[in-house]
N, C-alpha and C positions, 0 to 999 in steps of 0.2 A: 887504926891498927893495920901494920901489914898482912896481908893474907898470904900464906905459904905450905896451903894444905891445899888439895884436890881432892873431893868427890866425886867416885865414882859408882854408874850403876849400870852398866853395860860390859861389853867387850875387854873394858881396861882394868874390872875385877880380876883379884888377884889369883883364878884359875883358868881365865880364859884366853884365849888366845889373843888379843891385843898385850895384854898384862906381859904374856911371853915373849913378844918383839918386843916391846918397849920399856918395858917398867923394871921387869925381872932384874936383881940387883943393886937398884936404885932404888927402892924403896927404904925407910929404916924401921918404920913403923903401918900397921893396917889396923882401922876400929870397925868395925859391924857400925852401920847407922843409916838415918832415915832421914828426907828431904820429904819437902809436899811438892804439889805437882801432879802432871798426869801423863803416866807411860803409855810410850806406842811400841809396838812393834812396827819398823817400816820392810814392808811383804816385799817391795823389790829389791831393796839392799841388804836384806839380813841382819840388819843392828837396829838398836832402838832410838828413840827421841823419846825425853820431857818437855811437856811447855808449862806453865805456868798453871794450877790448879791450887786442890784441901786433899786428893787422895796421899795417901801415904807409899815411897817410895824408898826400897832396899837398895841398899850398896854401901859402899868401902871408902871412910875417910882414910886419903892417907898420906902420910910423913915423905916426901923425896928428896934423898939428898941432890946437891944443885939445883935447888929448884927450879929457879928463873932461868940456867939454861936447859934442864929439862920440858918445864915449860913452852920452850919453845914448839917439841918435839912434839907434844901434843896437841898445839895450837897446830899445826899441819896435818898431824891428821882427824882431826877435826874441821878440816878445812873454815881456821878462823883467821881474818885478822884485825889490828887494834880499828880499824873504819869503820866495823860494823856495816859491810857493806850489804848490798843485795849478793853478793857471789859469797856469802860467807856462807856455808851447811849450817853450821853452830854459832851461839855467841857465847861467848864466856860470862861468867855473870858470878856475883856474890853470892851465895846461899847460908845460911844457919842449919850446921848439921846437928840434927838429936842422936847422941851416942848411945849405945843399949845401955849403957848405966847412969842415965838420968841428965848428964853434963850436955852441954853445945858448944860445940867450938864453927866459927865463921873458914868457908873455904871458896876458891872456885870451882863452877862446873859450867859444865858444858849444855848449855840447854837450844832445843830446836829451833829454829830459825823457820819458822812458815814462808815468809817474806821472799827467799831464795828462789835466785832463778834456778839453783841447784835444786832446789827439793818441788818445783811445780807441777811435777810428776808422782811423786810419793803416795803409794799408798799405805794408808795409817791405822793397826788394828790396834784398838784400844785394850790394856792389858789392867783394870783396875785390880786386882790384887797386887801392883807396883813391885815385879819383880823378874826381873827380863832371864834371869839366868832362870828360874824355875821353867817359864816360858818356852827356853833354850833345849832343855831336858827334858820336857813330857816327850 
């Protein structure tokens, strides 16, 4: 099956300010939903990373029209590309989202990239109540 939904749990939820440069308009549809995984906040850049985990993680499937060339828009700045190289921040990746009413629909997101010569500096506060924007507002 094609994928043509994005998850999000960062910046590019639908109040914060990535959402505003990029998304605002383009969206047709947002669900509330949940990925596993394990949230960081990264302390010198001010945005988050998931990597791979069982914690339970908040954020926004959502509907964009044009996808594939929307898409791309975010693939930069997520500093990703199709190589998977070492210079990629993020890698795009398939995830199974749980929606709050029980369904799962399959999307991509954007998960941390440890690997990165981009991120060898990073540092990583772990946020297990999986919720960056809560994080963002205390």
């Amino acid at each position: 099956m094609l994928v043509d939904k994005i998850f999000v749990y960062g910046s590019l939820r639908s109040d914060m300010f990535n959402y505003e440069r990029l998304l605002k308009g383009k969206v047709s549809k947002v669900y509330k939903g949940t990925i596993t995984g394990e949230l960081f906040h990264i302390e010198n850049k001010g945005y988050p990373a998931v990597i791979p985990g069982e914690c339970i993680i908040k954020g926004e499937l959502m509907e964009i029209k044009d996808f594939e060339k929307n898409l791309v828009e975010l693939d930069k700045l997520e500093n990703y590309t199709y190589d998977n190289s070492i210079n990629c921040e993020y890698l795009r990746k398939e995830v199974l989202v749980k929606l709050e009413y029980g369904s799962s629909q399959k999307a991509y997101y954007y998960e941390y990239n440890p690997k990165s010569n981009i991120n060898s500096e990073d540092t990583l506060i772990s946020l297990p109540h999986g919720d960056w924007k809560k994080h963002m507002n205390k």
